[in-house]
Structures are given as structure tokens and as C-alpha cells.
N, C-alpha and C positions, 0 to 999 in steps of 0.2 A: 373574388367573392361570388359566391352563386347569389342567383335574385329570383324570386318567385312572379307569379301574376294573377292578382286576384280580379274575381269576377264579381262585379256588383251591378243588381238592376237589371242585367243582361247584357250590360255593358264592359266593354274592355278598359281597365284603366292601365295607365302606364305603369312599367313593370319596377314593383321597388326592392332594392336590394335590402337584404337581411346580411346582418353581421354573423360571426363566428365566434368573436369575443367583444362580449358585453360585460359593463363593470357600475355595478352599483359602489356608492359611495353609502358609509351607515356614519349615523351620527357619533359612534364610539371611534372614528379614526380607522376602523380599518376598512379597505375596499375587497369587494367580492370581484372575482373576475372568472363568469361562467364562461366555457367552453361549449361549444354549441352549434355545429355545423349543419347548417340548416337543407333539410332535404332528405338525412342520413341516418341511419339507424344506429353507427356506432361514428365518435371521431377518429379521425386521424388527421395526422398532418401533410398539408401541402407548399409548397414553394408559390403559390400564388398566395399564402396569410400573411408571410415578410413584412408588406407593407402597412395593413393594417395590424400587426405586433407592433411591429415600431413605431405607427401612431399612438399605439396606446400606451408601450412605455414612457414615450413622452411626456403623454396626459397626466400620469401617474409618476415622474418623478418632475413635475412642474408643479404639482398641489401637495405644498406642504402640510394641506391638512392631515393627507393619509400617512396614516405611521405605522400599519401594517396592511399585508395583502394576502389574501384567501383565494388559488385559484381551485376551483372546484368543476365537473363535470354538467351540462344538462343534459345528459342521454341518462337512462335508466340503469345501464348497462356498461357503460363503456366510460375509465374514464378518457386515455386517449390509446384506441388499441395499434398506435403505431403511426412509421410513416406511409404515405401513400404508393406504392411502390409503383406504381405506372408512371410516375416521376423519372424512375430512371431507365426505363425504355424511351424516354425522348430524349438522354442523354447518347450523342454521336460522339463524343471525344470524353477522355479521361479528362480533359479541362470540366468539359461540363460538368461533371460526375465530382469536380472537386469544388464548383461553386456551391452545389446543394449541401454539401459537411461546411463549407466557411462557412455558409446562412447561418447554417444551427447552431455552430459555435460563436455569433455573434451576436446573437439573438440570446442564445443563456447566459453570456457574458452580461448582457445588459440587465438581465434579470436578476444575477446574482452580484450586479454593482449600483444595485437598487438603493443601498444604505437604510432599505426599512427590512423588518423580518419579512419574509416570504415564506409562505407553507401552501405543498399541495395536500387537498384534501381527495384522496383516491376511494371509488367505489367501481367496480366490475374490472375491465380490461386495463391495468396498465403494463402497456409494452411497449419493445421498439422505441422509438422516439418520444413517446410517451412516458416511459421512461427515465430515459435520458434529461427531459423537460421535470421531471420530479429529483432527479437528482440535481438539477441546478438549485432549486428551490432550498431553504433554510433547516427543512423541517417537516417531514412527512407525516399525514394521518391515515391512516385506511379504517374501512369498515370490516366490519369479522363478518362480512356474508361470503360465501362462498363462491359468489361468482367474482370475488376480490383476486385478481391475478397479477405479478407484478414479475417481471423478464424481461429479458434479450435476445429475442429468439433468431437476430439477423442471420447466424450460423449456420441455420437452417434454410436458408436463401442464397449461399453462398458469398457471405457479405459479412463485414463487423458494423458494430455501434459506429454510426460517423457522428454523432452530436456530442461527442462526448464522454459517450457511457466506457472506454476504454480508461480513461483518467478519473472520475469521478467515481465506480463504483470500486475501485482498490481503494481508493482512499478511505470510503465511507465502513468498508465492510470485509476490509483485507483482500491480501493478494490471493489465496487458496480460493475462499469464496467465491472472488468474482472471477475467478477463471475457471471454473466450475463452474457457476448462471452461462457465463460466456459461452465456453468451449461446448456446454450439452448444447445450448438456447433454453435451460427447466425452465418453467416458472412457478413459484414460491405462492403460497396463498399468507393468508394475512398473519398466521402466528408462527410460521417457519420465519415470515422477514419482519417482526419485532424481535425475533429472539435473535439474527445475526445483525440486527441494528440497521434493518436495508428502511425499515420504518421506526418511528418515534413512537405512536402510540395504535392501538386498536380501539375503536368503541363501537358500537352498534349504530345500520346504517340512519338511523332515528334522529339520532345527532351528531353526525359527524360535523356539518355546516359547524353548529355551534362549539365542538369542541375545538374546531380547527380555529376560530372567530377567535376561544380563551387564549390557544397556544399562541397565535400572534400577536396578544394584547401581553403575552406573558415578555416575549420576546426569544432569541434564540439562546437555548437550554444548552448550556455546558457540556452536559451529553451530547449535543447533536455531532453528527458526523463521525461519531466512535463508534466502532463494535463496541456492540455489550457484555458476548461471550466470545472468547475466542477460546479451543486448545491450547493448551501451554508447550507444546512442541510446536504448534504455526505462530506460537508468538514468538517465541524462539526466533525461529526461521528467519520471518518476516521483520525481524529485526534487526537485521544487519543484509547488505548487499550480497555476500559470500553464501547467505541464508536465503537468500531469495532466489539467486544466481541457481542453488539448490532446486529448489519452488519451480522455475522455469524451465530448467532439465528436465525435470520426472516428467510437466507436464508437456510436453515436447515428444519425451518417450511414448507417453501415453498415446499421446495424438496419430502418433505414426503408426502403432500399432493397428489403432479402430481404422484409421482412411485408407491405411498403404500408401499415405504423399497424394493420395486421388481429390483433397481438397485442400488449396489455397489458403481459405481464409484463416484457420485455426493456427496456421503459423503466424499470418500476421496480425491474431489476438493479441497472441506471447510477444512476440517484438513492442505491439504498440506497448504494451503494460508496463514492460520491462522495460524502452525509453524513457515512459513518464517518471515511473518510481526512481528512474537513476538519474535522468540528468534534468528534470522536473517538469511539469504540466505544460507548459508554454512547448516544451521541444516532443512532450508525447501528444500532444493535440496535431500538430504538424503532419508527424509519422502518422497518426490515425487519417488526417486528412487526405494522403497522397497514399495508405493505404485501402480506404475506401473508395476513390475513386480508381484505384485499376483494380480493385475484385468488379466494381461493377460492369466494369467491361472482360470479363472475362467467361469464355464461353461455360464454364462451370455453374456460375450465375446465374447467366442467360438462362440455360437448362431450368434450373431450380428452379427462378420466376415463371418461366413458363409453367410448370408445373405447378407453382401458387393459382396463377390466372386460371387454368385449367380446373382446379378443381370449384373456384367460385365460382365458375360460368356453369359448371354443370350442376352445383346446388339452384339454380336457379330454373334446372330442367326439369319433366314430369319423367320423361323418358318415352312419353303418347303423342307429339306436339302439344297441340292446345289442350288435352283433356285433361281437366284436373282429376285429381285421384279425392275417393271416397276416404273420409273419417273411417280409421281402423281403433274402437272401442271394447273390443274384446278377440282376442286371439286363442288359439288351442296349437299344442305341441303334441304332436304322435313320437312316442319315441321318448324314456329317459336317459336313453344312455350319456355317451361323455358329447356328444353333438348335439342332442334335443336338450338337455342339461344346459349348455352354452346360450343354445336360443333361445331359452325359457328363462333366463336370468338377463340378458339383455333387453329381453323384453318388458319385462317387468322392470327390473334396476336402472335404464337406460329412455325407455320409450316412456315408461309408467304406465304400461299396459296392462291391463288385468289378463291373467294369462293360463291356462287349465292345459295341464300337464297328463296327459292320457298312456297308460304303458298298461303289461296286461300282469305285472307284478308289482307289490307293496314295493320288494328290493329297489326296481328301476326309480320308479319315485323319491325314496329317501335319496337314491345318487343324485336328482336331480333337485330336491330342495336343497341337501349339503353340500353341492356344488356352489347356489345363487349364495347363499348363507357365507361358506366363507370368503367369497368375495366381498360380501359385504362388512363382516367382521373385520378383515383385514381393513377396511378403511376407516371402520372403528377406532381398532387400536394404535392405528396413526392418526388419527383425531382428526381426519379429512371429513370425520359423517359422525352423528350423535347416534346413539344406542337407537334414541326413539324413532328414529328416522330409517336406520337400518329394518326395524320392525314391521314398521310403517310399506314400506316397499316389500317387506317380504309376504306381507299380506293380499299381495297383489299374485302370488301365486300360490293356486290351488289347483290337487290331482285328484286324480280319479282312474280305476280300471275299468271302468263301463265309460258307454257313451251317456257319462250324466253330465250335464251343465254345461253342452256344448252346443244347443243348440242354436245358441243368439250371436254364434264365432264369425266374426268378417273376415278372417283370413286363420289357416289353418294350415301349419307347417308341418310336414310331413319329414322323420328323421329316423325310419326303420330299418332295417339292413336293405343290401344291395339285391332283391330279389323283385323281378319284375310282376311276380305271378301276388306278392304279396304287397305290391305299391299300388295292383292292380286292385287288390280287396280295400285299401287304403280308401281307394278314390269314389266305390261305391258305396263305404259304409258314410263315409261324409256327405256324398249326395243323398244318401237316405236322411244322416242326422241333425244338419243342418240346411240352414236357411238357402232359398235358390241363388241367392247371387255369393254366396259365402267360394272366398278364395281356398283354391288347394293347393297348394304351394310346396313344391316338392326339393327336399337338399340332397338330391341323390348329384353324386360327384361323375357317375358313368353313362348311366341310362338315358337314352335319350327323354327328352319330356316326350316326343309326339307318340311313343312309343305309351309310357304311361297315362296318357290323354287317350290313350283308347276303350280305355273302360268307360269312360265318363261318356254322360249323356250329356253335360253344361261343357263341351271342352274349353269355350272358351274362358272361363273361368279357371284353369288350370296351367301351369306357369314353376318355372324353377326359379327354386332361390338357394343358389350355393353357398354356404356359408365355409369359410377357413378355419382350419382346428390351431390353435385352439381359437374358438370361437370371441372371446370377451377381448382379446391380444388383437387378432387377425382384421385390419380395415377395412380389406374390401368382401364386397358378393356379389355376385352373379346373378342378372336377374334375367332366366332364359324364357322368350318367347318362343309356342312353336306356330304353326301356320293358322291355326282359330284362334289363338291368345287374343282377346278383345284387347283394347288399347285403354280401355279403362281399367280392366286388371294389371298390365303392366303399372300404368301410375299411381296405381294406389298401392302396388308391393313395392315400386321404387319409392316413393313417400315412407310407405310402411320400415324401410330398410334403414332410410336416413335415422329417422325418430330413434332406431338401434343405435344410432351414432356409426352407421356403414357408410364406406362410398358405393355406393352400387354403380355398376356397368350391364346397361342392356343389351344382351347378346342373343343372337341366333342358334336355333335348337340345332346342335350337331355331336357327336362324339366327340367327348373331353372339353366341349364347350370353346372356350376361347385358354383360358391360361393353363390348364392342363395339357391343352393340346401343341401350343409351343411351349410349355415346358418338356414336354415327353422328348421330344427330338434332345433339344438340348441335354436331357439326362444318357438318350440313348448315345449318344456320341460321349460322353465322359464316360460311360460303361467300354465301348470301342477301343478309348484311348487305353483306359485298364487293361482289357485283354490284347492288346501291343506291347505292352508291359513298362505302361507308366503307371508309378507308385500312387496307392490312394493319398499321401501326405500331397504330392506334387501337383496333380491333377484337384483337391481343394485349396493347397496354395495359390493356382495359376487363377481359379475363378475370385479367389475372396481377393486378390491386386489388383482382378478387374474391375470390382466393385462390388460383387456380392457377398451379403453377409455372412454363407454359411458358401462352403463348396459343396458339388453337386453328389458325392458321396456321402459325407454327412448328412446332407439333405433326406438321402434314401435311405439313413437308419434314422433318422430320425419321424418321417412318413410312415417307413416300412417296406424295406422288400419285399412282400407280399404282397402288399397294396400294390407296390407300382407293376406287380406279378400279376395279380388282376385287371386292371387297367387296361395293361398292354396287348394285351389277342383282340380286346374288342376296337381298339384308336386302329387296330391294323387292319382290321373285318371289315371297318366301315369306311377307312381313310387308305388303305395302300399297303405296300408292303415298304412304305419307305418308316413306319412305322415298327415295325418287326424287331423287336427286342435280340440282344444275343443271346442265342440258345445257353451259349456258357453258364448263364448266369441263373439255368434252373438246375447247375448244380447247389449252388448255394443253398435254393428250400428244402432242397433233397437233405441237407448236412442241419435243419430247421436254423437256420440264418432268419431271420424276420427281421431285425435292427436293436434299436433300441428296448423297444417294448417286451423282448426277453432275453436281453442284455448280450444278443451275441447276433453280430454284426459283422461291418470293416471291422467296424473300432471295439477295444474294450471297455466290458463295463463290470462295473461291480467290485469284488476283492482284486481282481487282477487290473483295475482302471488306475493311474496314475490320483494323486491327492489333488495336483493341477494339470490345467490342461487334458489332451488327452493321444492317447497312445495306440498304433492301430495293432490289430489282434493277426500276426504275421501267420496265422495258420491260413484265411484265407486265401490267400497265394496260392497254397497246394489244393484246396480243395476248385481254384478253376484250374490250377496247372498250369501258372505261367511263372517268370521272376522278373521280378522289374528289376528295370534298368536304368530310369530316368535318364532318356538320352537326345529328349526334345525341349526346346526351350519354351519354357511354361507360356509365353505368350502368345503362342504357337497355338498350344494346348487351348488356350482359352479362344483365340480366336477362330478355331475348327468348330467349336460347340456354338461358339454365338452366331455365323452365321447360318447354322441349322434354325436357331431362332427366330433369327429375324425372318429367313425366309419364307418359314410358316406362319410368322405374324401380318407380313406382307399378301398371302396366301388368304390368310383369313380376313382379311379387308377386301378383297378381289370377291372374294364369293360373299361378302355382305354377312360376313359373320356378327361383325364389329361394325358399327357402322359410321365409323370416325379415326383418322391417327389419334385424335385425344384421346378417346377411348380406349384404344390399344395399348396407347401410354400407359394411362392410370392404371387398368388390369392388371400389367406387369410389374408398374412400380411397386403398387399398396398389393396383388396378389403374390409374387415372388421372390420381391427384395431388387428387382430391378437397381442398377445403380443411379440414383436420383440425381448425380452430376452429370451423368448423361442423358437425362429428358425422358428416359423409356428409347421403345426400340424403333420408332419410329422416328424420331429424334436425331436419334443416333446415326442410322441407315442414312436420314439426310446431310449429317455430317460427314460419314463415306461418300457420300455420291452412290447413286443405282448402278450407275458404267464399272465403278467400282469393285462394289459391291458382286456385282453379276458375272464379270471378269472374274472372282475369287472363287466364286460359285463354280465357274466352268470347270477351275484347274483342277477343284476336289474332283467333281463328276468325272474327270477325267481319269483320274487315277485313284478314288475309290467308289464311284458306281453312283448309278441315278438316282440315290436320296439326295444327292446335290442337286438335283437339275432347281433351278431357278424358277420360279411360279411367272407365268405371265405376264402381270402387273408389272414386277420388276423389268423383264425384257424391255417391256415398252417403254416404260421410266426411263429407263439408261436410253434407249433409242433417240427421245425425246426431250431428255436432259430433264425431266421435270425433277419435282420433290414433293413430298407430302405436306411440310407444310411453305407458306410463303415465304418468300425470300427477303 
């Protein structure tokens, strides 16, 4: 139990503990029993509540007065959004790792051998273990607010349900269903899980208490614990072994598809499920037990927690040290096309920021209302937003082709083409039109900032913020400081970025920034491997086994060969010639290749595109003039490109681009698709070892030329056996 210390008189008095669970008795028989960890903005569960739980199921099946139980939340927000997961960093052995699933399975044993009705009453967060803890219970209620969330998101941690949730939610809600919450981690808001029966009732959160009070006064409902609606083909299915046995196949195939076998725990979802359903609860609680404790020891895991911890520790950053960032109460967009369009709707629909949309035609505008619009309509008509609320938000954006009603802007995002000469008129018409501390906030993807910081008389109010296309999809931004950037304008565009719902990563003004610029290598090496004449299919086979989502060909029709055509002279002008693009591949614009965006590419698109899947457009071949041969073994493939990557990401931590492995991490993970079972490239790198690493470096340099040579940093690492992060 945490204990607080209050101060009275001036005096210190000795420090009293506060409980977690408090349980009022009401004179109708049933008892309430808040949750309520004291200290905390949201609950979760920890392995040090054990023993005051089981004090109080004691309490509570010793007084036969109480003949039902109501456990409900006191956070505003939360009702329990999980387990603690710093729990299982202090677990050293798979034993330990298997005490923490027996607790939880002993502990809703006793809850649900209570012999009185039990119902949770849920409002905001229930997940994880959370959960788990509502699935033992008789009888769920939730509220229809929208911060009402109910899931299993362990998957995404590298982990399954250890309390339980593998046995309990087939049962309550079929085996399709919950291997599907399972195998993605979704979670469901309050009238998707009354309708597959994951909840009993919805009411508004005005009375939940009290309706939850009725349903345990009523007792446990005949319904409880059935689907409500199932398909009549998964009832089928899931009605007989041989039908299930089905059920478990597909999603098996499926699974192997999305990971490539690169995650663990999703096979032993399927297993645990499929024990329970067949040879029955007592033997799949077991299976879950000793299959949660060795995912949590498994470096896949590892990885993923780290990157949990990672990103809570930096919501908690400015990105300035101490300086807090200014109230951002009104914003301006330059720019409607498909990028100022993105920003102008996140802004508004996300931040709730009143937001003035500036372009020098009526056209660019309408793109950028009908962009924010039908984003929002689409959550309309999945009944995740009310019409009036849709409304409501979209009144928070208004445009303009003058500079009117811009003047009172704190931060002003800038998203006009790639032209320095006109990013340059950008920076002076907002110094003239607005306010003097008003940010200029530039999304240019190439250009340096210090370079556009020259027009400006306030430079240090000027500052990049890269946003990813598509914009509303894409997690992270870039929030580039160049050498006047005040440190209050970084934290109030890192602030500003969050409220978008971004992660933002503060980086140093350079050419291609930070994930541009290890991505470039990386791409320019699967372009390499191309014209050696490995196949475009084989060469995005070898990356998506590695763990990315797309390979790096697709990648570039889906970008744009032209983009990455633009790009590429200036990452080389300013960074080397290890940058230097293959000349082959300006035959491609020359044949107008651009990718996707006019349907001819690697791949085909359009009439000649396959119904599924997709098929690559074999004329490319001849227009660079090679034939593949696929004659190298795809891991091969993949690991020639990755260590161009890491080397520059290494690279750019040496010269204080990045100014953290965490950093670097997250960039690559939420910027590129990084594989999140391996930690990012930093992560990674120290799971090679630098001697390694640096060794692998040399043999390429050796026999295909100094874009290999290893960055400095790295030398010394290996020299000194260190690692980026602690051991």
C-alpha cells in the first residue's frame, strides 16, 4: 500500500496509510467496493494489493449481511486500465513470472466463489488485468461515455492475458470474438461490447452506481455470460471441436501471415484457448500460467516493454528541460493541400484547437474542410461521435485567403511546397501579421530549418514540425530545433504536437532530419540490391520477415519515386556521397514512374492490378535493364540494408542529432514501421553487439565501398564493449 503525509500546524505527523480498496456496506445488502489507488491518476494492478484483496474477501464472505457486491472505480477516468507492468521487469526467472498469473488466478477464483452476485460497474479504462478482474465478476455494467474502453491489449507487449482473460472471454463471448480482442489487443467501446455480450448493460455515467446496486439486488440474469448475437456460421463452428479445431487453423494462418513467426505470444493465445475449450478451464488456466510466464522472459517482450516505458517517460518531457510550454489557443495552417489538410483536422478534431486554414484559393480550402469532415463523418456512421459533435469540432475550423483572423495565432504551421525562396515569404508575411511571440512552425520534409530561419527577424521563434502523410494515421513528428530555436518554443510545439495526439521526437536541424536520413540509406541499399538483380517481390519479402510492414519497394511507390528523387541530391550535398542515389534509377522518371500516385510503378495498379494482393508491373526490368535472378538468401538481403541503418542512426546520435537511444527508438519505430519486437535500432544494435556489428560493417566496406565505413561512435563501442543502453 502507498501512505501519504500530511502536514498539520507545521507540523509533521506520522505517515498514514490509505487503502486501494474501500468497501462501504449500504443498508439494502449490497456492499460497494471502490477501487482507488491512492496517489494515481489512473488504477492498475499491482502484486503488492494480494494481501489487502484477500483481507477483504474475507471481510466480505464473513458478513452474511452482504448478499451482493458492487465493485466500481474512484478515478474519473479509469476503471482499472491494467496490470502494472514494472512488475514484470523485477521478475528474474520464469518461476517468478509464473507467481504473478497464480496470484490473479487466485484471487478471481475467490471472487467468483463468493456465493453472492458480483458486478463490475466500469467507467473509462478497462483493460488488461482490468479486465480480466470484470470478467471474473457475475455481471458487467458500463457507461456509454466514450472514454468507456474495454480490451486485452497484452499482445501488444508481447505477452497474453495471465489472469485469466484466455479462458474467460471464449466463454463469455465465443471463440472468434475473443481471438480477435486477443490476437489484434482492439478495444471495444461500450455498445460494440453489449452487442457481443462482453457487457450486460449500458446506462449513462449519471447512474451507473445505482444501476449496478439494481442488477445485484436483481441477482445473476440468465443471460449473463452468453453471447447475445452470434453469426450462424461461428455458431456452427464453435459448436462442435472439429469446428473449432477450424476456428484455430484460419487463425494461426492468419497470424503467421501479419508476424512472419517474429512474434511469440499470438501462438500461444491459440494454444491457451484451444486447451481450455477442449479439455476444460482448470487445464487452460495452467497452459496460460506457464505460457505467460516465458513470454515474459522473452526478449521480444523485453523489447516491447521497453518501448511501453519509453514512451510514458517522454510524455512526461517538455523537450526544453524545465521550461514549460505556453497555452497554444489558437493556431493557423498555410497550406490546404493533402498535408495542411491533415494538420488542420488534427488540430481541431484532436487538440480542439480553433484553427484558420490560410491558402490563396477557395479549391485548396474546400480540400481542407472535406478532408477534416469526412473524418469525422466516418465516426459518425460507426457511431463512435454524434452528428452534433461532429459539427461541434468542425466549427473549430475556419479559412481564409487573406491574412484575416490570424492575428491572435500562437503557433502557425506552415505546409506550402518545397521552395525555400517561398517558405522564405512564409516567415515574413507572419512576422508582419501576427503577434511577436507567435510560433512559425515549418513541415517542410527537406529544407533545412536554419536555412528557412533566415528570413526571420524573431528566429528564435521558428522551429520544424514534420508531420507523416498521411497525417491523422502517421504517430510520430519531428520537432526540429535549429541553433536560435528558444527553448520555450520547442516546448510549447512539443506540447502543441502531443494535444494532436503525436509522439513527438526533438531533433537537431540537419538534412533529412533524423528518420529520413536513416531511412534514405536503407532504401538506397534495396535500390543496390535491385540493380544486382534481385527481384522487387524478394527484396520486400526479405524486409517484411524482418519485421517491417511494407518492403522498402513498396515503400517507394507508395511515397513516390519522385519524392525520394527529390530528396536524394540534397541528403548527398549536405551529408556525402555515401548518400548518392543510383543513377539507374533516373531512368525510371524518365519512363514517368512516380508510384502509386499515377498508378505506374514497381507494381501494378489499376485494370492491369490483381483483385488481391498485388503483382509487380515486369516491364520495369527492362526499363533499368537488368533480370533478376534471385540468387541471394533474403536474410542476407535484409541484413545488408539494416545495417546501413543502424549505422546512420548510430551516426546521428554521435553528432547530437537525437539526443537519446530512446529517441532514436521511438523515431524509427512510430516514424517507419520499425519492428517493435526488436526495441528500435538502438535496441537492436545492442543486441548485436558494436564488435559485431562493426566487424559486419568492415567486410561490406571492404568489398562494396565506403558507404560502409562505420561511424565513430560505433568504433569506440566495440573497442570498449559498451552499449547504448544499460545492461
Amino acid at each position: 500500500m502507498t501512505v501519504t503525509a500530511l502536514d498539520l500546524n507545521q507540523q509533521q505527523q506520522p505517515e498514514v496509510p490509505q487503502s486501494t480498496f474501500n468497501l462501504l456496506r449500504r443498508d439494502d445488502g449490497i456492499a460497494v467496493l471502490t477501487i482507488d489507488v491512492p496517489g494515481e491518476s489512473i488504477n492498475s494492478l499491482r502484486d503488492e494489493f494480494i494481501p489487502e484483496v484477500n483481507l477483504m474477501l474475507d471481510d466480505i464472505a464473513a458478513d452474511s449481511r452482504i448478499t451482493g457486491l458492487v465493485m466500481i472505480s474512484g478515478k474519473p477516468d479509469s476503471f482499472i486500465a491494467g496490470a502494472d507492468i514494472s512488475m514484470l521487469d523485477r521478475c528474474d526467472t520464469v518461476a517468478d513470472a509464473k507467481v504473478l498469473s497464480q496470484q490473479c488466478h487466485q484471487v478471481f477464483a475467490r471472487l467468483q466463489g463468493l456465493g453472492i452476485p458480483v458486478v463490475a460497474a466500469i467507467h473509462g479504462a478497462c483493460l488488461g488485468g482490468g479486465l480480466e478482474l470484470a470478467l471474473a465478476c457475475d455481471q458487467r455494467i458500463c457507461s456509454d461515455d466514450s472514454k468507456t474502453l474495454l480490451g486485452l491489449p497484452e499482445v501488444q507487449l508481447g505477452l497474453l492475458p495471465g489472469g485469466g482473460g484466455t479462458q474467460r472471454l471464449p466463454r463469455l463471448i465465443g471463440v472468434m470474438s475473443a481471438l480477435d480482442m486477443m490476437l489484434t489487443g482492439k478495444q471495444v467501446r461500450a455498445k460494440a461490447a453489449k452487442k457481443m455480450g462482453l457487457v450486460d448493460d449500458i446506462v449513462p455515467k449519471s447512474i451507473l452506481l445505482q444501476s449496478a446496486v439494481a442488477m445485484a439486488k436483481r441477482g445473476i440474469s440468465p443471460r449473463s455470460g452468453r453471447p447475445l448475437k452470434q453469426p450462424l456460421p461461428a455458431k456452427l463452428l464453435e459448436a462442435t471441436a472439429m469446428g473449432r479445431n477450424i476456428i484455430y487453423q484460419r487463425a494461426a494462418a492468419q497470424v503467421m501471415a501479419q508476424t512472419q513467426g517474429n512474434y511469440p505470444a499470438p501462438e500461444k493465445i491459440i494454444d491457451c484457448v484451444r486447451q481450455g475449450m477442449n479439455s476444460g478451464m482448470e487445464q487452460g488456466l495452467a497452459l496460460e500460467t506457464e505460457s505467460f510466464a516465458s513470454l515474459v522472459m522473452t526478449p521480444e517482450s523485453r523489447a516491447m516493454r521497453a518501448v511501453f516505458f519509453a514512451m510514458n517517460e517522454m510524455k512526461k518531457e517538455t523537450g526544453a528541460g524545465e521550461v514549460q510550454p505556453k497555452a497554444v489557443r489558437k493556431a493557423v495552417v498555410l497550406g490546404g493541400g493533402l498535408m495542411g489538410g491533415g494538420i488542420a483536422s488534427v488540430t481541431s478534431t484532436k487538440a480542439k484547437v480553433p484553427v484558420r486554414v490560410k491558402d490563396i484559393n477557395e479549391t485548396g480550402l474546400s480540400h481542407a474542410l472535406a478532408y477534416a469532415y469526412r473524418l469525422l463523418d466516418k465516426k459518425v456512421r460507426r457511431r463512435h461521435m454524434r452528428a452534433a459533435e461532429r459539427d461541434s469540432l468542425m466549427a473549430l475550423m475556419t479559412t481564409t485567403t487573406e491574412y484575416q483572423g490570424v492575428k491572435d495565432a500562437d503557433i502557425v504551421v506552415e505546409a506550402v511546397f518545397e521552395d525555400l525562396a517561398l517558405k522564405h515569404q512564409m516567415v515574413r508575411d507572419i512576422e508582419r501579421e501576427c503577434h511577436p511571440e507567435t510560433i512559425f512552425a515549418s513541415n517542410t520534409s527537406s529544407l533545412p530549418i536554419t536555412q528557412i530561419a533566415q528570413a526571420a527577424s524573431r528566429p528564435e521563434n521558428v522551429i520544424g514540425l514534420h508531420y507523416f502523410s498521411p497525417v491523422d494515421k502517421m504517430p510520430l513528428v519531428e520537432v526540429i530545433a535549429h541553433q536560435h530555436t528558444s527553448p520555450q518554443t520547442i516546448a510549447t510545439t512539443v506540447a502543441f504536437a502531443r494535444k494532436q495526439g503525436k509522439t513527438p521526437i526533438v531533433v537537431q536541424d540537419c538534412a533529412g532530419f533524423y528518420v529520413n536520413r536513416i531511412l534514405a540509406l536503407y532504401m538506397n541499399e534495396a535500390a543496390q540490391w535491385l540493380l544486382e538483380g534481385q527481384s522487387v517481390e524478394s527484396l520486400d519479402r526479405a524486409l517484411v520477415k524482418f519485421g517491417f510492414p511494407v518492403g522498402p519497394i513498396t515503400l517507394l511507390d507508395e511515397v513516390g519515386i519522385d519524392v525520394g528523387a527529390k530528396i536524394a541530391p540534397i541528403l548527398e550535398q549536405e551529408l556525402g556521397s555515401r548518400f548518392a542515389a543510383p543513377k539507374a534509377f533516373d531512368a525510371l522518371l524518365a519512363d514517368d514512374r512516380r508510384g502509386r500516385k499515377n498508378s505506374k510503378g514497381f507494381y501494378l495498379y489499376g485494370k492491369g492490378a490483381p483483385k488481391k494482393g498485388k503483382k509487380v508491373d515486369g516491364s520495369v526490368y527492362r526499363v533499368l535493364g537488368i533480370m533478376p535472378r534471385d540468387s541471394v538468401d533474403e536474410s542476407l538481403i535484409a541484413r545488408r540494408c539494416m545495417v546501413q541503418m543502424l549505422n546512420e542512426a548510430a551516426r546521428c546520435l554521435e553528432e547530437g542529432i537525437i539526443a537519446s537511444p530512446r529517441d532514436g527508438d521511438i523515431g524509427a519505430l512510430f516514424g517507419i514501421g520499425f519492428p517493435p519486437f526488436r526495441g528500435g535500432p538502438f535496441r537492436y544494435m545492442d543486441s548485436l553487439g558494436a564488435k559485431a556489428l562493426v566487424e559486419e560493417l568492415e567486410l561490406y566496406r571492404q568489398t562494396l565501398g565506403e558507404r560502409f565505413a562505420s561511424c565513430e561512435l560505433l568504433q569506440q563501442m566495440a573497442t570498449d564493449q559498451t552499449q547504448f543502453y544499460p545492461r
